[in-house]
C-alpha positions in Angstrom: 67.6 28.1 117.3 68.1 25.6 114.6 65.1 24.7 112.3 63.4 21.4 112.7 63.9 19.4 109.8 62.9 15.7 108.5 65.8 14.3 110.0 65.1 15.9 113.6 61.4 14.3 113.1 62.8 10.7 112.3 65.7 10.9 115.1 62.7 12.3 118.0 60.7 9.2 116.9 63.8 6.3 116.9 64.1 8.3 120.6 61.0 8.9 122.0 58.2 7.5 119.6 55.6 8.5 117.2 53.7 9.7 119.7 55.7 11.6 122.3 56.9 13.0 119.3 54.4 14.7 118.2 53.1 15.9 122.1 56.5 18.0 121.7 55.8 19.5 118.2 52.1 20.4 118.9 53.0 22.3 121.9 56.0 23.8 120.9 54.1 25.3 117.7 50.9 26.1 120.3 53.4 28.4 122.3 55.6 29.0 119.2 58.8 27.8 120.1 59.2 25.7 117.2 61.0 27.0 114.0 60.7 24.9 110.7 60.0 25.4 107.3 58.4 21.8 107.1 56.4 21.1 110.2 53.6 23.9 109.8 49.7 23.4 110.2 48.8 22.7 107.1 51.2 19.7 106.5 50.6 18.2 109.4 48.4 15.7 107.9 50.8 14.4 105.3 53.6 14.9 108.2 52.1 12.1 110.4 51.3 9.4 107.7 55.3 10.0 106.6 55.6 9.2 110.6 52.9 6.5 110.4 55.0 4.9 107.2 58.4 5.2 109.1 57.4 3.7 112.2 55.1 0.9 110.8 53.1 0.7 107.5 50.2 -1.5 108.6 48.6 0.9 111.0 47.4 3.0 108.3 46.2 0.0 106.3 44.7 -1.4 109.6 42.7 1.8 110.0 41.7 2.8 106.5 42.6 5.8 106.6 42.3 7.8 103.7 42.9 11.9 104.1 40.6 14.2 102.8 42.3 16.4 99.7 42.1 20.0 100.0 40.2 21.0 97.4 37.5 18.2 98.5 37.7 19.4 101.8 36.4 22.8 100.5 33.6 21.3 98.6 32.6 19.3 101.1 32.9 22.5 103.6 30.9 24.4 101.2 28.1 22.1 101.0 28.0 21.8 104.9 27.4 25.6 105.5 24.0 25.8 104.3 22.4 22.8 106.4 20.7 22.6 109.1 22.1 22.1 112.4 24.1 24.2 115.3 26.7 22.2 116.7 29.6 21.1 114.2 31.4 17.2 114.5 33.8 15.8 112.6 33.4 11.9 113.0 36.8 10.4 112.1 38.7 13.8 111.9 41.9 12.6 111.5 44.5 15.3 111.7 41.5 17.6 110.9 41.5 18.4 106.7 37.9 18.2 106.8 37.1 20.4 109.7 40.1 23.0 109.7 38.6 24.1 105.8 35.0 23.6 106.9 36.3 26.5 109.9 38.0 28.4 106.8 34.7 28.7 105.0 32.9 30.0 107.3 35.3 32.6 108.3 37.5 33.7 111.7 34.6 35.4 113.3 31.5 32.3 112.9 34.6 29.5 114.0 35.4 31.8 117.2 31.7 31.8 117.9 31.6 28.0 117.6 34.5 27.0 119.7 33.7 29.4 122.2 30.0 28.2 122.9 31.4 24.5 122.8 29.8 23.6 119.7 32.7 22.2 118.3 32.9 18.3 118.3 35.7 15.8 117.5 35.6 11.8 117.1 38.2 9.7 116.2 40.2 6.7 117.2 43.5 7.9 116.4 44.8 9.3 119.6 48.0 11.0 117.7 45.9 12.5 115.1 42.8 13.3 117.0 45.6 15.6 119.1 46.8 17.2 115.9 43.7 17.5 114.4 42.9 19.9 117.8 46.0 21.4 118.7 45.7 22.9 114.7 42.9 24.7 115.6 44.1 26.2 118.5 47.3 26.7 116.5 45.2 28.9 114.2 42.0 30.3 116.4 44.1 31.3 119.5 45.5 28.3 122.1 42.6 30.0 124.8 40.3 27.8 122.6 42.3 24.4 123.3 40.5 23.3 126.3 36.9 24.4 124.6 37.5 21.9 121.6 35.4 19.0 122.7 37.9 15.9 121.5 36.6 12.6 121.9 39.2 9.7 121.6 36.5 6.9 121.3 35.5 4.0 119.3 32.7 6.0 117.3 30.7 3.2 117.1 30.2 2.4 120.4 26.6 2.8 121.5 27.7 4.9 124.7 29.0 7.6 122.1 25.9 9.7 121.0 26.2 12.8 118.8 24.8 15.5 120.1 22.0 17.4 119.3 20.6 19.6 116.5 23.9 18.7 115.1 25.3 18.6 111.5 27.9 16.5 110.6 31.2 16.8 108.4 33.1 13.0 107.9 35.5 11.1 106.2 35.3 7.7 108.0 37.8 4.9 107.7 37.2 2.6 105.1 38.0 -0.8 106.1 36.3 -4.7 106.6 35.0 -5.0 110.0 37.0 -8.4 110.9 35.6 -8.2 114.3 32.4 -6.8 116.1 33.6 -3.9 119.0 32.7 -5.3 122.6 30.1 -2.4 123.2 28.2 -1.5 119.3 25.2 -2.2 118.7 25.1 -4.7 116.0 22.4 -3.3 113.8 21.5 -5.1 110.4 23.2 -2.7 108.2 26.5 -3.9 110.2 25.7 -7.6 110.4 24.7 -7.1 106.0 27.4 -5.1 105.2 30.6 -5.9 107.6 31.8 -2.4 106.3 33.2 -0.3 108.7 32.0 3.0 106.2 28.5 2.0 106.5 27.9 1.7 109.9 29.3 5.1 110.3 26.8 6.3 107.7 24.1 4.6 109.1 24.9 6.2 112.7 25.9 9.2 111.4 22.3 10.1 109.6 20.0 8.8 112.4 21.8 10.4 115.2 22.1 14.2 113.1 20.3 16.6 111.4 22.2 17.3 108.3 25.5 15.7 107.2 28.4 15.7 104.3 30.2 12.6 104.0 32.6 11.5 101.8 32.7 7.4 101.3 33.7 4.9 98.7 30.7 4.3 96.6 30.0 0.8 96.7 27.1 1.6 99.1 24.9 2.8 96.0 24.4 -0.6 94.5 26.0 -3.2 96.0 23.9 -6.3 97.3 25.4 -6.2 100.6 24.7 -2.3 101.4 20.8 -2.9 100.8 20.1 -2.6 104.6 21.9 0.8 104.6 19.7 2.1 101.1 16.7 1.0 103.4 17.5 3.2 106.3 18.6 5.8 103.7 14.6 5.9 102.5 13.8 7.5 105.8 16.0 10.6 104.7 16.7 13.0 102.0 19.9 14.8 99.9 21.7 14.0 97.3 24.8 11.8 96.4 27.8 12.5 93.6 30.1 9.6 92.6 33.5 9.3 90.7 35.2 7.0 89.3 38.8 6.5 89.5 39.9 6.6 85.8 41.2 8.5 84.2 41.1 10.9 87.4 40.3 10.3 90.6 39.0 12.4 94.3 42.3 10.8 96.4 44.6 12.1 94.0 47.8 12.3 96.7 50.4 9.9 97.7 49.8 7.3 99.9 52.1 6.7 102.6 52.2 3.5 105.1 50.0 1.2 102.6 51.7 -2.1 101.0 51.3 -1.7 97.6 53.2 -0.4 94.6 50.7 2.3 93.4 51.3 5.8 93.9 47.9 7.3 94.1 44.7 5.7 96.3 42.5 4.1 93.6 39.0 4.6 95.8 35.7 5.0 93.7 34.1 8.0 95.6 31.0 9.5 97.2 29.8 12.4 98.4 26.6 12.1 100.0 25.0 15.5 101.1 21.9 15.1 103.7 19.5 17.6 103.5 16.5 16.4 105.2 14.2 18.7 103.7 10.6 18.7 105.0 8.1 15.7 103.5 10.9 14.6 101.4 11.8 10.9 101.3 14.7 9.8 99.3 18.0 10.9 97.6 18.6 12.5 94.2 21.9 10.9 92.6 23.9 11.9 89.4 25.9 10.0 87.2 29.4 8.3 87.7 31.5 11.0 87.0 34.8 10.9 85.2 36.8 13.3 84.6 40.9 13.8 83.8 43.5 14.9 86.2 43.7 18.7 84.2 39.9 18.9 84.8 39.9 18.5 88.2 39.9 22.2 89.3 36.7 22.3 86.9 35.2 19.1 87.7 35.0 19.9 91.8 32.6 22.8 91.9 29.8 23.1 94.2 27.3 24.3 91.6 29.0 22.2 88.4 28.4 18.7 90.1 24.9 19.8 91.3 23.8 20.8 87.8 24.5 17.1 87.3 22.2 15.4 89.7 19.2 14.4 88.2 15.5 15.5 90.2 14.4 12.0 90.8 14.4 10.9 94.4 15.3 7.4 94.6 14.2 5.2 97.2 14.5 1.1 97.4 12.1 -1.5 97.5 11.9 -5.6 97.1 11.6 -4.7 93.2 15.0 -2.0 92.8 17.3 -2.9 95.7 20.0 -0.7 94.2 20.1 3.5 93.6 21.7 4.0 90.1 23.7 6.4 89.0 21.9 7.7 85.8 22.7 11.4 83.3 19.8 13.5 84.1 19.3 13.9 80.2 19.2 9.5 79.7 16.2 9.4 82.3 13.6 8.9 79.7 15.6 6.6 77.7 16.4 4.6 81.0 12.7 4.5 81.9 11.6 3.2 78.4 14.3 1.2 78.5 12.8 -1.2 81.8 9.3 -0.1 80.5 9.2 -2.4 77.2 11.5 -5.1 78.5 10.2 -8.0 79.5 12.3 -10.2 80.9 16.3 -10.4 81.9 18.9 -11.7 80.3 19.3 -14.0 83.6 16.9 -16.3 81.7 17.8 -16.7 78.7 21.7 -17.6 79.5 23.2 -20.4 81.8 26.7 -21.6 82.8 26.5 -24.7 80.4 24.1 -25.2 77.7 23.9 -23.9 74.1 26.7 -22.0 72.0 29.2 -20.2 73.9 30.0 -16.1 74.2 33.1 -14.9 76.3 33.5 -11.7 78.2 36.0 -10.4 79.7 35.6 -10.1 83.4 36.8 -5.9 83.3 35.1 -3.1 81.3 36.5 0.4 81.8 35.1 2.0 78.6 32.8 -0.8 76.9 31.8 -4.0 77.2 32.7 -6.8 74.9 31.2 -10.4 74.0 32.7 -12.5 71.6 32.6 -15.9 69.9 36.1 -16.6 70.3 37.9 -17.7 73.6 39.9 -14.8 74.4 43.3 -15.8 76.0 43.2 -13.6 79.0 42.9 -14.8 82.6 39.9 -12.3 83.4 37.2 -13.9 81.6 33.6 -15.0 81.9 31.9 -17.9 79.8 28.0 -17.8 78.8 26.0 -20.1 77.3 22.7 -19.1 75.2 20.1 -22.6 74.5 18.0 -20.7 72.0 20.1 -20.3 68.9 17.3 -17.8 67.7 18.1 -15.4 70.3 22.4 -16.1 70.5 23.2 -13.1 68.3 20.9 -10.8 69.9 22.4 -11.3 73.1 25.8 -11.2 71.3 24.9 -7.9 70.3 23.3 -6.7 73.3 26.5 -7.6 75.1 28.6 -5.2 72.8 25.8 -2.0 72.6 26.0 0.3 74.8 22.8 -1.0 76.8 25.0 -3.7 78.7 27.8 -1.4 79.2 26.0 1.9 80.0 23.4 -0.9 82.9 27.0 -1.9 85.0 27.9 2.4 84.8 24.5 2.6 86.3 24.5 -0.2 88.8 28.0 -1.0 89.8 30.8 0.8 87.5 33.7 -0.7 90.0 36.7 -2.6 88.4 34.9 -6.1 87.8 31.2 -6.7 85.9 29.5 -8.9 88.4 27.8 -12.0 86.6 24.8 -10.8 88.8 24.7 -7.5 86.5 24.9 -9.6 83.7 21.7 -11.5 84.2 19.9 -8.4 85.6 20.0 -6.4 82.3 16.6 -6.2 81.2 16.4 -7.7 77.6 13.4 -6.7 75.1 13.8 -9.6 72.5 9.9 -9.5 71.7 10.0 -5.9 70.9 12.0 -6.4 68.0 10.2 -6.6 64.3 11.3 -9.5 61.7 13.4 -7.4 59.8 15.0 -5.9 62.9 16.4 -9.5 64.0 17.5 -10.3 60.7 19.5 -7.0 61.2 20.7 -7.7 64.5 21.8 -11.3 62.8 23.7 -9.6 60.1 25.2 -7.3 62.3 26.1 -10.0 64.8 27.8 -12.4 61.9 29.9 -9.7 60.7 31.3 -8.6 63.7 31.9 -12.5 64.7 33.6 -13.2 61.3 36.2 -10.2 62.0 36.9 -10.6 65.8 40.7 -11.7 65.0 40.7 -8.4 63.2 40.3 -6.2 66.7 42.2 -8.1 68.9 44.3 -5.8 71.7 46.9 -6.6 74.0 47.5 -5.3 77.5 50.2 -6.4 79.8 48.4 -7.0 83.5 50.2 -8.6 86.2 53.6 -9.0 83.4 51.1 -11.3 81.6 49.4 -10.0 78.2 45.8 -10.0 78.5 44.0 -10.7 74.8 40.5 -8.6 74.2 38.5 -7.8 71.1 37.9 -3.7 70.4 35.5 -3.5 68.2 34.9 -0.2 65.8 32.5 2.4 67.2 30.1 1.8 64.3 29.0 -1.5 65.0 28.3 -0.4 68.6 25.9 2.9 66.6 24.5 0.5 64.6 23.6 -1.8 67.4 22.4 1.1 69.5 20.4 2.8 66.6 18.5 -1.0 66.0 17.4 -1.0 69.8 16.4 2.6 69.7 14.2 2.0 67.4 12.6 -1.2 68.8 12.0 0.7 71.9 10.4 4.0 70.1 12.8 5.9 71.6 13.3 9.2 69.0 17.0 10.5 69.9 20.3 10.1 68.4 22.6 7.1 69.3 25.0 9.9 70.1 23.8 11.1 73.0 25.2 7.9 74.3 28.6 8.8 73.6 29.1 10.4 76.8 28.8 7.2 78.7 31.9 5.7 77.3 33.6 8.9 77.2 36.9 8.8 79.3 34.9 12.6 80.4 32.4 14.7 81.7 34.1 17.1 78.9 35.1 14.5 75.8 32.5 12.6 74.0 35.6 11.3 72.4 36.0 7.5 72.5 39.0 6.0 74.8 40.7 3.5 73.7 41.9 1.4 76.6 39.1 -1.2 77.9 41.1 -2.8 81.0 
């Protein structure tokens, strides 16, 4: 028998189509009669999306589909053991990445168990890849098991699917804007608010299990939008790790089927872990990790990243709508921070009166204000009234305050103007001599911004910014420090614009 190779798969689907095509393979490999060194189990994933790209590249945009990484899927997996919960779903299983290593973990004997007493449950949309996703694990359990798989093609959000009970919960939903509202879901708030189709499967995800692991982007932590969901999030408990997406980042494999001309999915991740622990009320959350692509095997270990998540609880309210994502050694500094200030920089800057200060509208490793109108089409203009207070926010603008409150409130690729006026600002704290500091500082650095101008190309067009020497930044820091009373080294913020859990060492590119 001849081997089944790549061109056999594209020839079976110009024949018979994507999805007859892969009927034939699963049941060929279920009652092995299929012979290739390519189409095996563990590609299957990666198989389909070639398949998915061949036939048409919008359906994988269309869903947002984004497949779980092994070593993420074990991570995940090994998180989900330890919770709560006797019945197993994947929601959004896809060709099953998630739940075939979650089955791994947990070892031949436990997953025979499962499957046999029916407490195995699959959701997803994707008729092709829900059947792959099943047909693998009887591939690798034993095919008596195929039929015991309980395999829901369905519209998760429909409110006539229900999870069922004393269940836990493993996911990877699609990412993707809700353009329109399915005939039969219930249109809760967090929908109507957020018009995300991650959320709502968050949302139904935690009220309908026990205990879940769910990896999402992470705009849910602070964005204005997601508030609803953070509100229904009070009424449960866990914990939530986030990354960013430079220098590494958690989808780290091709994409295939999406129409654009990166090689690797850009999606700022999160894991959110749901414990619900008894008389607990909230959800502890670490800082936005970064990390480079030789750390990764470092970087995503169960025990490393919990080490990381601070013990506060978070919880929102009227007053802090957002979680933030904060080091569990700047805690203190953070809370004396929002302590002593009294009032945000919101009020003291407009659109269109006083002396002008420029920022560029990106910040990947520092923030910068400047005097001079940068020649770059990503840019911001803010005006300061109160000439007495210009350089202080020119200052504030380049610490590490301003950078280090977007990290902990939004950290995406854009600093929202509304993060801008929400930085709380402590002008009052600071002596006489501090200010004339600040203004000295301030002058210096606007005399010599011609001196630290960089160039990117973005787009094919150069994009001008300002980089400004570390020192001023320390000296800043050191000025506010002390007007604060806080008694640590400005060092300890080094890690914050560090391109690395690992690296304290300042990187160079801001854009």
């Amino acid at each position: 028998m001849a081997k089944y190779e790549m061109s056999n798969y594209f020839n079976d689907i110009d024949k018979k189509g994507l999805k007859r095509t892969w009927h034939s393979i699963l049941s060929k490999t279920l009652n092995e009669t299929f012979e290739s060194d390519i189409f095996i189990v563990d590609n299957f994933g990666e198989l389909y999306e070639i398949g998915l790209e061949y036939v048409n590249k919008i359906d994988k945009k269309e869903m947002g589909k984004y497949y779980t990484p092994k070593d993420v899927s074990v991570l995940m997996s090994k998180w989900m053991i330890n919770l709560k919960g006797e019945k197993i779903c994947d929601v959004g299983c896809g060709c099953g990445n998630l739940i075939l290593s979650y089955l791994e973990c947990i070892g031949i004997d436990e997953t025979i168990r499962l499957i046999d007493n029916g407490y195995l449950y699959l959701y997803d949309l994707d008729e092709i890849a829900l059947s792959i996703c099943k047909y693998s694990i009887a591939i690798k359990y034993g095919k008596k098991f195929l039929k015991k798989i309980k395999a829901k093609h369905c519209d998760f959000l429909n409110k006539d699917i229900k999870l069922p009970k004393n269940c836990k919960v493993i996911s990877n939903p699609p990412y993707f804007k809700i353009k329109k509202y399915g005939e039969n879901w219930e249109i809760t708030k967090v929908i109507n608010d957020s018009k995300e189709l991650y959320s709502a499967f968050i949302e139904k995800i935690i009220t309908q299990s026990v205990a879940s692991v769910i990896i999402t982007p992470y705009s849910f932590i602070g964005s204005d939008k997601f508030y609803s969901l953070r509100q229904i999030m009070n009424n449960y408990n866990g914990f939530i790790v986030s990354f960013d997406n430079v220098p590494g980042n958690i989808f780290n494999g091709r994409k295939h089927g999406i129409f654009n001309t990166n090689t690797g999915n850009s999606v700022r991740a999160a894991i959110t872990v749901v414990i619900n622990d008894d008389n607990i009320k909230g959800f502890r959350i670490g800082p936005l990790i970064r990390f480079k692509t030789e750390e990764r095997n470092k970087i995503l270990n169960n025990d490393f990243l919990v080490k990381l998540i601070n013990d506060r609880y978070q919880v929102v309210d009227s007053h802090t709508k957002a979680f933030y994502k904060c080091h569990k050694d700047l805690l203190k500094i953070l809370d004396c921070w929002e302590k002593n200030s009294d009032d945000k920089l919101g009020n003291i800057i407009n659109s269109n009166i006083g002396e002008k200060i420029y920022l560029p509208t990106t910040c990947r490793y520092f923030t910068v204000g400047s005097k001079k109108n940068l020649k770059r089409i990503g840019k911001r203009v803010i005006c300061v009234k109160d000439k007495e207070k210009y350089n202080y926010v020119y200052c504030m603008l380049n610490s590490t305050f301003a950078y280090w409150y977007w990290r902990l409130y939004d950290g995406g690729i854009n600093c929202p103007l509304t993060i801008i006026n929400s930085i709380p600002i402590f002008y009052n704290k600071l002596t006489n001599q501090q200010k004339m500091e600040i203004n000295k500082i301030a002058n210096e650095m606007q005399k010599n911004e011609d001196k630290y101008l960089v160039y990117k190309m973005n787009a094919g067009k150069s994009q001008e910014n300002i980089k400004f020497p570390i020192e001023y930044r320390n000296r800043i820091n050191k000025i506010f420090f002390n007007a604060l009373g806080i008694n640590e080294s400005t060092d300890i913020f080094n890690k914050i614009h560090s391109s690395s859990l690992f690296s304290s060492k300042e990187f160079g590119d801001n854009e």
